[in-house]
C-alpha positions in Angstrom: 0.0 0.0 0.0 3.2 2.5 0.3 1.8 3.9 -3.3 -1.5 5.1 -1.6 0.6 7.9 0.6 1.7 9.1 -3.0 -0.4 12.3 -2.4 -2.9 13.2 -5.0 -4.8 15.9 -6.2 -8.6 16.1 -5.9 -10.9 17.1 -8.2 -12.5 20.0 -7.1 -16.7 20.5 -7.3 -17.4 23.6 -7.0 -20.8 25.2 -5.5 -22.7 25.8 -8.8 -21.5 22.2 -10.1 -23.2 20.1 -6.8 -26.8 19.6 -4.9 -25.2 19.8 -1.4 -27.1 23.1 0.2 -26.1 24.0 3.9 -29.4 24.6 4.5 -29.6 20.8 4.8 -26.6 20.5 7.1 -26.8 20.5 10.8 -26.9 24.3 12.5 -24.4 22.8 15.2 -22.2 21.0 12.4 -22.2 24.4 10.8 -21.0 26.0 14.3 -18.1 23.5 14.5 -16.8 24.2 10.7 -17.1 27.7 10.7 -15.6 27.8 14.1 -12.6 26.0 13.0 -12.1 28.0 9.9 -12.5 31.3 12.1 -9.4 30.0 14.3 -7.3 29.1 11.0 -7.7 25.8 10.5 -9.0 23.7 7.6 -12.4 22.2 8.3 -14.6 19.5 6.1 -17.6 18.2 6.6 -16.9 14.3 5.5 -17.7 10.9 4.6 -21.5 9.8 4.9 -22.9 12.8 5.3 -21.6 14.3 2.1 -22.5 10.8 0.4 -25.9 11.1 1.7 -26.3 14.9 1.0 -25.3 14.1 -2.2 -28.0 11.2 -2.7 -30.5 13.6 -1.3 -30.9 12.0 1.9 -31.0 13.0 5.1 -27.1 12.4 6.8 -28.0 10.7 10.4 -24.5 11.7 11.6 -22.8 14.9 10.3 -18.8 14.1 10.9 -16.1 16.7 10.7 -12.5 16.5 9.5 -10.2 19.1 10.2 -6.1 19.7 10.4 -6.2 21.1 13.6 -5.1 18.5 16.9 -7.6 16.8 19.0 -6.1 19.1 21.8 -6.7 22.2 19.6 -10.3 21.2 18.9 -10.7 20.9 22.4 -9.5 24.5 23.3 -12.0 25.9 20.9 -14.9 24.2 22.4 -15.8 24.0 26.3 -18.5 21.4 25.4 -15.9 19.3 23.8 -14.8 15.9 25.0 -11.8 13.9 23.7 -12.7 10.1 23.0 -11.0 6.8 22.2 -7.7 5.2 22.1 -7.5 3.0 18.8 -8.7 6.8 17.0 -8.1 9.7 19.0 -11.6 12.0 18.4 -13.1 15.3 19.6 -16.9 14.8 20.2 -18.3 18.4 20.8 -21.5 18.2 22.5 -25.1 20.1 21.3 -27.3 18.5 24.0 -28.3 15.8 22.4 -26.4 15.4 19.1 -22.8 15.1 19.0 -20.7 16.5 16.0 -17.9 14.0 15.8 -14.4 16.0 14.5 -11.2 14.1 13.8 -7.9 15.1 12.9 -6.4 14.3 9.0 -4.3 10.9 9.8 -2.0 9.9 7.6 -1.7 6.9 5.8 -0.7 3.6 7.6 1.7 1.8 4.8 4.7 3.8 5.4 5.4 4.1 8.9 4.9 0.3 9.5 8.5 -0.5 8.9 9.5 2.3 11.0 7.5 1.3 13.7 8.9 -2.5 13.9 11.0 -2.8 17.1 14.4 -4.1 15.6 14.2 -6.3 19.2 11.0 -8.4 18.3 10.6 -11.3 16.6 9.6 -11.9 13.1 5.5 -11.4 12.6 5.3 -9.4 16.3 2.8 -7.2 16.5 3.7 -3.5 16.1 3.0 -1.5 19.0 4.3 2.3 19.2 3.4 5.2 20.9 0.8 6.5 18.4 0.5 3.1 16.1 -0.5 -0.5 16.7 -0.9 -3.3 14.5 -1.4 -7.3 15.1 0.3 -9.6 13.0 -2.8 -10.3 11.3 -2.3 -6.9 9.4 -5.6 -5.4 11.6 -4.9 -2.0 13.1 -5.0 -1.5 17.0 -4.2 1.8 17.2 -3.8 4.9 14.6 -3.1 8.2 16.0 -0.2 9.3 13.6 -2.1 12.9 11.9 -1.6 14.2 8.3 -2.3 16.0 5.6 -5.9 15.8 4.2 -4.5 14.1 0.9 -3.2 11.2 2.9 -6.3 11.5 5.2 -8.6 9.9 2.2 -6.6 6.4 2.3 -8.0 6.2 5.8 -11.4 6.0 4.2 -13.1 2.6 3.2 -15.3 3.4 -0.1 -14.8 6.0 -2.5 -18.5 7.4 -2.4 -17.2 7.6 1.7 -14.3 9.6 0.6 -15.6 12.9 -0.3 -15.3 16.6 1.8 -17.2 19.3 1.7 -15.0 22.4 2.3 -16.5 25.0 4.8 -14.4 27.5 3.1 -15.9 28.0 -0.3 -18.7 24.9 -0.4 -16.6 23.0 -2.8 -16.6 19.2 -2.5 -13.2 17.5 -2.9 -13.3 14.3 -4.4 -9.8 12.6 -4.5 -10.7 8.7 -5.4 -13.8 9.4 -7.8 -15.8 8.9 -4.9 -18.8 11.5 -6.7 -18.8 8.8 -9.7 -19.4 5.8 -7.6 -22.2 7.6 -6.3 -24.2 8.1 -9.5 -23.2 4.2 -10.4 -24.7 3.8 -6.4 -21.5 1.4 -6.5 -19.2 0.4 -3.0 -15.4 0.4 -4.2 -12.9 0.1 -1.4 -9.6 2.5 -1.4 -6.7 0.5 -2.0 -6.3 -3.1 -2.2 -9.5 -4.4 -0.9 -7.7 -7.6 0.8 -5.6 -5.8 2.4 -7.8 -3.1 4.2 -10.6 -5.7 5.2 -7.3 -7.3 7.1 -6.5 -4.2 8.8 -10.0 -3.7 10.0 -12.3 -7.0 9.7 -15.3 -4.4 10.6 -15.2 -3.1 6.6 -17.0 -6.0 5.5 -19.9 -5.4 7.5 -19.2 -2.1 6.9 -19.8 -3.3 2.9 -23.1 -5.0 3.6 -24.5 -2.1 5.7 -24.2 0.2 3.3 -24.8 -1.7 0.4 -28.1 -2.6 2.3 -29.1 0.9 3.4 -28.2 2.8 -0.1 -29.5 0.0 -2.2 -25.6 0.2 -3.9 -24.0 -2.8 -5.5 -20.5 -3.8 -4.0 -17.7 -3.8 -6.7 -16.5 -7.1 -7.9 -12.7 -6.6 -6.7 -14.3 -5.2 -3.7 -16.8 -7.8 -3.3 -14.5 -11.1 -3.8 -12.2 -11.1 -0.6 -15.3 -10.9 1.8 -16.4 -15.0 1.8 -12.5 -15.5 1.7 -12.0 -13.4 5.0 -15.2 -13.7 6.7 -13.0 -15.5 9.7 -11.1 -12.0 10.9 -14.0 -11.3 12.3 -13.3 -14.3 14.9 -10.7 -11.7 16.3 -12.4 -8.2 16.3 -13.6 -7.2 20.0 -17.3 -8.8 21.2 -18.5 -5.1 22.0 -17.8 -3.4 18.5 -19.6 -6.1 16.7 -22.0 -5.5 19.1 -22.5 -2.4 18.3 -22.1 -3.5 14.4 -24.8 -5.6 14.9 -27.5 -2.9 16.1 -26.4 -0.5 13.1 -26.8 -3.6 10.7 -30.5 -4.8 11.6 -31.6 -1.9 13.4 -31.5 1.0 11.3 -34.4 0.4 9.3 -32.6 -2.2 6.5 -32.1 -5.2 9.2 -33.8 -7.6 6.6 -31.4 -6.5 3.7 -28.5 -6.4 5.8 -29.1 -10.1 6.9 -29.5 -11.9 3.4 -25.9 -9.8 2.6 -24.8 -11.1 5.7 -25.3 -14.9 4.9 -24.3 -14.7 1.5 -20.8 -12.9 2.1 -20.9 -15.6 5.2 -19.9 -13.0 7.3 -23.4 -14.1 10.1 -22.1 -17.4 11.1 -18.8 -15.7 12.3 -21.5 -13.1 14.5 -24.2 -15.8 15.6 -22.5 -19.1 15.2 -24.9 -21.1 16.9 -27.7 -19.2 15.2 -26.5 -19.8 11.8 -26.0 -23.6 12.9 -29.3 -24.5 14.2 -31.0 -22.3 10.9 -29.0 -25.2 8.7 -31.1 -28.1 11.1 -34.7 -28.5 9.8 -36.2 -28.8 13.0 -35.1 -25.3 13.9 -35.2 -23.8 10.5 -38.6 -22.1 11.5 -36.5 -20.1 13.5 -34.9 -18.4 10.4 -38.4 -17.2 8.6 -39.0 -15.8 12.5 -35.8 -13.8 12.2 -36.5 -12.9 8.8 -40.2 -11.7 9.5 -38.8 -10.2 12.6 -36.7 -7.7 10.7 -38.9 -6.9 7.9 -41.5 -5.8 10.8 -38.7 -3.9 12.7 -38.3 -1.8 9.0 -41.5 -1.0 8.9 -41.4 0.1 12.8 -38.3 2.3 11.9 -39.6 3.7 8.6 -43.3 4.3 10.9 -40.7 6.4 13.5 -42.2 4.0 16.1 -39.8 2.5 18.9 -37.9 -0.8 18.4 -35.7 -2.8 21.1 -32.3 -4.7 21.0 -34.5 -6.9 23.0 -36.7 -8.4 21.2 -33.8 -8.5 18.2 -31.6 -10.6 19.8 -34.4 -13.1 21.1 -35.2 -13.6 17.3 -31.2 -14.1 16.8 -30.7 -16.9 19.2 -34.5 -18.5 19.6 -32.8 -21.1 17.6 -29.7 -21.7 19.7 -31.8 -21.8 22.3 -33.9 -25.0 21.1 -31.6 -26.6 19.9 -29.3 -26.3 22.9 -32.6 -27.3 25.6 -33.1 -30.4 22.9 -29.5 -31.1 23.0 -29.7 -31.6 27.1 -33.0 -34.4 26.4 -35.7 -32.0 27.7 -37.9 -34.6 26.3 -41.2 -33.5 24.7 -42.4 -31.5 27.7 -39.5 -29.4 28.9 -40.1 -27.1 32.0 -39.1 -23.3 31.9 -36.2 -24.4 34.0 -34.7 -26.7 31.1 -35.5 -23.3 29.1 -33.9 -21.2 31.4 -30.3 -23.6 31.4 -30.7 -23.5 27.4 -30.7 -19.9 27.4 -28.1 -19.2 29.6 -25.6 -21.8 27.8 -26.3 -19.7 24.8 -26.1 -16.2 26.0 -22.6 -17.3 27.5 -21.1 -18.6 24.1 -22.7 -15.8 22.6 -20.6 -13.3 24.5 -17.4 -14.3 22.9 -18.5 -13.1 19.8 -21.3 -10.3 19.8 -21.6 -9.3 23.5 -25.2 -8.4 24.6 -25.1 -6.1 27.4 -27.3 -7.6 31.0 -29.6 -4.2 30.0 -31.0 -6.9 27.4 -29.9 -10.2 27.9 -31.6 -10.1 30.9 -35.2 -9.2 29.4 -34.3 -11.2 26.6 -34.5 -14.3 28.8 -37.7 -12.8 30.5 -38.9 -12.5 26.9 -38.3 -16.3 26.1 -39.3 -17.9 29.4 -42.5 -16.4 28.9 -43.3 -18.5 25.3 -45.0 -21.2 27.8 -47.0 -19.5 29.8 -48.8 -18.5 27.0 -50.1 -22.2 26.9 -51.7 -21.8 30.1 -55.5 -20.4 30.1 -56.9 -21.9 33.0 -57.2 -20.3 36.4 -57.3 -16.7 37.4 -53.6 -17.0 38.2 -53.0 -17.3 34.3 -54.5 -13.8 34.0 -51.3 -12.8 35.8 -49.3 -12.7 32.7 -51.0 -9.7 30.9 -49.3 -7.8 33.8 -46.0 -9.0 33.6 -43.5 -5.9 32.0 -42.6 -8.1 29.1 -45.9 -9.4 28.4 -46.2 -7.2 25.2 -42.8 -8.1 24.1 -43.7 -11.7 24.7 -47.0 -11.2 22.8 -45.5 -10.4 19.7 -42.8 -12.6 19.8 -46.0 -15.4 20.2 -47.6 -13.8 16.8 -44.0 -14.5 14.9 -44.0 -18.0 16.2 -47.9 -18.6 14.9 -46.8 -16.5 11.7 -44.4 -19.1 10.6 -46.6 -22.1 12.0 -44.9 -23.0 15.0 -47.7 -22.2 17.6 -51.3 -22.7 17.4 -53.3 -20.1 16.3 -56.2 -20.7 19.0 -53.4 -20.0 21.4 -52.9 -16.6 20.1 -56.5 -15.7 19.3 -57.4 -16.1 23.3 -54.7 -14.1 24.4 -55.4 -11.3 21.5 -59.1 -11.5 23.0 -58.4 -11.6 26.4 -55.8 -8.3 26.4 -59.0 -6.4 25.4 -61.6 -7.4 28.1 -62.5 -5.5 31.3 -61.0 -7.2 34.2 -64.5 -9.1 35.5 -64.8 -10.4 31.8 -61.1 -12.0 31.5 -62.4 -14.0 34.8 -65.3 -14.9 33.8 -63.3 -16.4 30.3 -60.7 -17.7 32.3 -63.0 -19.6 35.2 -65.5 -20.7 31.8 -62.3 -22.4 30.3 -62.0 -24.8 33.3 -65.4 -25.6 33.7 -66.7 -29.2 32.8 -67.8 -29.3 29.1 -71.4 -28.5 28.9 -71.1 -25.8 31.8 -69.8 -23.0 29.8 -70.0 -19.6 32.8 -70.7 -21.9 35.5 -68.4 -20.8 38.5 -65.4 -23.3 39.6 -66.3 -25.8 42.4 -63.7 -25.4 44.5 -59.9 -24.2 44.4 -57.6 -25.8 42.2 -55.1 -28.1 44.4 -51.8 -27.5 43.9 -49.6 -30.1 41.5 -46.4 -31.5 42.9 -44.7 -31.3 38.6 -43.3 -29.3 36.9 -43.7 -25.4 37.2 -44.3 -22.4 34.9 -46.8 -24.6 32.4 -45.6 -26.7 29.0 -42.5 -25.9 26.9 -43.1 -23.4 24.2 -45.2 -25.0 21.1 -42.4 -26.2 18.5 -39.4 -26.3 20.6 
C-alpha cells in the first residue's frame, strides 16, 4: 500500500456544479466548521454525510475533518470531549447530538516499517506510541495525523471519501468517490484484501451500506469478503456488538441479513444461530428472524420504537432450542430446562457479539414467557398480561404462529383476552375450566396445587 501515501490531487466540485445546500446540514455542524475555519484551521464536513447529502438523503450523523489537533479542537470548544484510544476524536456536544471531529491521519503503509522494534521477533505485532498493528495486518491503534491528501486512504469506499470544504462549499473528491455515487456502487480504497485485514469491521461495513443505499458492492471489492469472513473471529465482542445494532436496526435489518449470509460474514456473529438455521427442526427459526426484521423496517420507517430486545431473542430462539433439545428436555421441557438452554447460549454468545445484562436479561424474560402463553386456566394465568414483558412476549407469540410454530387458537385467546375488562377476562378464564357443557358456571372449588413441573408446557415447537 506504500503507493497510496503518494499524495494526489482532488478534483475540485465547485458550489454551482453540486446539490449539497447547507441549508440541509446540521446548525451545530455548521457552528463546528465555521468555528474552526475562524481559528485558521481547515475544516470539512466528511464521509457519509456528504454521500448522503449528495443522494439527497438525510445524513443521520454529520462528521467533521479538520487539520487542527484533537487538543486544539478541544480549546475551541468548552462542550468538547476527547474520545478513544485505537482513534483519537473530539466529540463536541449540542445537547443531544454530538458532532464527531477528527484530525487528518495519515496513511498507515509507510510508517509500518519504521514502527517494527528491531528487538522483536519476526511477525510481532507492532505497537508504538501512536500506532498499533497485530500480526494479522488489523490496526489496534492509529493516531499518527496528516495532511488531508493522505487523510482519504483512511477512508473505506470511494463514495465515503468525499469533503465538503466550509471555506468555499466545494466538494473535494480525490478517489472518484462522486462517480461511484451516481453508479450507487461500493469500491474500497486501496487493495480491498488488504484493508478488510486491517479492520475486519469493513465488510460489515460493505453490507451495511450496500443494504441501506440500495448500492452494489464492486466485484474486486466484493470477492475477498467469503475468503476473510473468519477475521471477524478476532475483532472485540462489544464493536460487533454495536455492528450488529447498526446492521439490523437502522431500518434495512432484513437486507443487511441476506448480505450477511451470502458474504458468510453471520455465522462468524451468531454461530450457533447460523448452525441450528441449517437443522430442519429449527429452521422455523430463520423465517421468524427474517419476518422479525422486515417488521422492525416497517417500525423504523413508521418512527415508532424498536428494542435490541426483542432483536436478539429472534437471533438466538434457535440456539436456544436446539441447545434445551440437546440436554434431552424430552417432549415437555419445564421453563427451568429453558432457562439452562438460554443461559448456555447467552454465554457462548458473549465471545462473539456481547449483549449487554440491559438486554440479555429481558431477553431471557422475553423467552421464558413462550410457555405460559399455553396456560388459560385459572385466574392466576391472567397474571401474565401484567408482567413488564408481556407485550414483548405477545409479539414474539404472533411471529411463532406467523411461521406455524404455535397454534393459532393460542394466540386468538390471548389477543381476545388483552382487550376485556378485568370481571370479563375472569369470567373467560374460570369458563375455560369448567366441565364441558357448563360454559360460565363458576369453579367448584380451588384448584389443588400439582407437585410437577412449574411455569406450564414448553413453548409449542421447541
Amino acid at each position: 500500500m506504500n503507493e497510496l501515501s503518494t499524495a494526489i490531487t482532488p478534483v475540485v466540485i465547485p458550489r454551482a456544479a453540486h446539490t449539497i445546500s447547507r441549508s440541509e446540514i446540521s446548525p451545530n455542524a455548521l457552528k463546528v466548521l465555521y468555528r474552526l475555519k475562524e481559528a485558521g484551521y481547515q475544516a470539512f464536513l466528511v464521509g457519509g454525510a456528504v454521500r448522503d447529502l449528495l443522494l439527497g438523503v438525510r445524513p443521520k450523523d454529520f462528521d467533521v475533518a479538520t487539520n487542527a489537533l484533537p487538543e486544539e479542537v478541544r480549546a475551541l470548544f468548552r462542550n468538547c470531549r476527547l474520545i478513544g484510544r485505537r482513534f483519537r476524536l473530539a466529540h463536541v456536544h449540542f445537547g443531544s447530538e454530538i458532532i464527531e471531529v477528527a484530525t487528518f491521519r495519515a496513511a498507515a503503509a509507510p510508517e509500518r516499517e519504521d514502527a517494527l522494534d528491531p528487538e522483536a521477533e519476526p511477525g510481532a505485532p507492532v505497537d508504538d506510541e501512536d500506532r498499533a498493528i497485530d500480526t494479522r495486518g488489523r490496526i489496534l491503534r492509529d493516531n499518527v495525523y496528516g495532511t488531508i491528501a493522505e487523510d482519504v486512504w483512511r477512508r473505506d469506499f470511494a463514495a465515503n471519501a468525499l469533503y465538503y470544504n466550509i471555506e468555499d462549499f466545494s466538494v473535494w473528491d480525490f478517489v472518484g468517490g462522486v462517480a461511484d455515487i451516481e453508479a450507487r456502487r461500493l469500491r474500497m480504497i486501496g487493495d480491498p484484501d488488504a484493508r478488510y485485514r486491517e479492520d475486519p469491521v469493513r465488510m460489515l461495513r460493505a453490507v451495511r451500506f450496500a443494504a441501506k443505499l440500495d448500492f452494489s458492492i464492486d466485484p474486486p471489492s466484493e470477492e475477498p469478503i467469503r475468503r476473510l469472513a473468519h477475521l471477524l473471529d478476532g475483532v472485540p465482542a462489544a464493536r460487533l456488538f454495536d455492528e450488529t445494532l447498526k446492521l439490523f436496526l437502522s431500518g434495512y435489518g432484513a437486507r443487511s441479513y441476506l448480505l450477511l449470509r451470502r458474504y458468510g460474514l453471520f455465522e462468524h456473529m451468531f454461530p450457533l444461530a447460523a448452525a441450528a438455521f441449517s437443522r430442519p427442526p429449527y429452521a422455523y427459526a430463520e423465517q421468524m428472524l427474517d419476518q422479525g426484521l422486515r417488521n422492525t423496517d416497517e417500525r423504523i420507517a413508521a418512527d415508532k420504537a424498536v428494542t435490541p430486545t426483542f432483536l436478539f431473542a429472534l437471533l438466538l430462539w434457535g440456539a436456544v432450542l436446539r441447545e434445551m433439545n440437546e440436554r434431552n428436555a424430552g417432549p415437555a421441557p419445564d421453563v427451568a430446562q429453558l432457562l439452562d438452554a438460554c443461559d448456555a447460549v447467552l454465554k457462548a454468545q458473549q465471545s462473539r457479539v456481547s449483549i449487554p445484562r440491559r438486554f440479555s436479561v429481558p431477553m431471557r424474560e422475553l423467552l421464558m414467557l413462550q410457555p405460559r402463553f399455553n396456560r388459560r386456566t385459572g385466574v392466576k394465568s391472567l397474571g401474565l398480561l401484567h408482567h413488564p414483558r408481556f407485550r414483548a412476549a405477545y409479539d414474539f407469540l404472533m411471529l411463532r404462529v406467523q411461521v406455524g410454530a404455535a397454534d393459532r387458537e393460542i394466540a386468538d385467546w390471548w389477543t381476545e383476552i388483552q382487550l376485556l375488562p378485568q370481571e370479563e377476562r375472569i369470567l373467560k378464564v374460570q369458563a375455560r375450566g369448567a366441565p364441558a357443557g357448563a360454559e360460565g358456571a363458576p369453579p367448584t372449588g380451588r384448584r389443588r396445587r400439582g407437585r410437577g413441573r412449574r411455569g406450564g408446557s414448553a413453548p409449542a415447537a421447541p
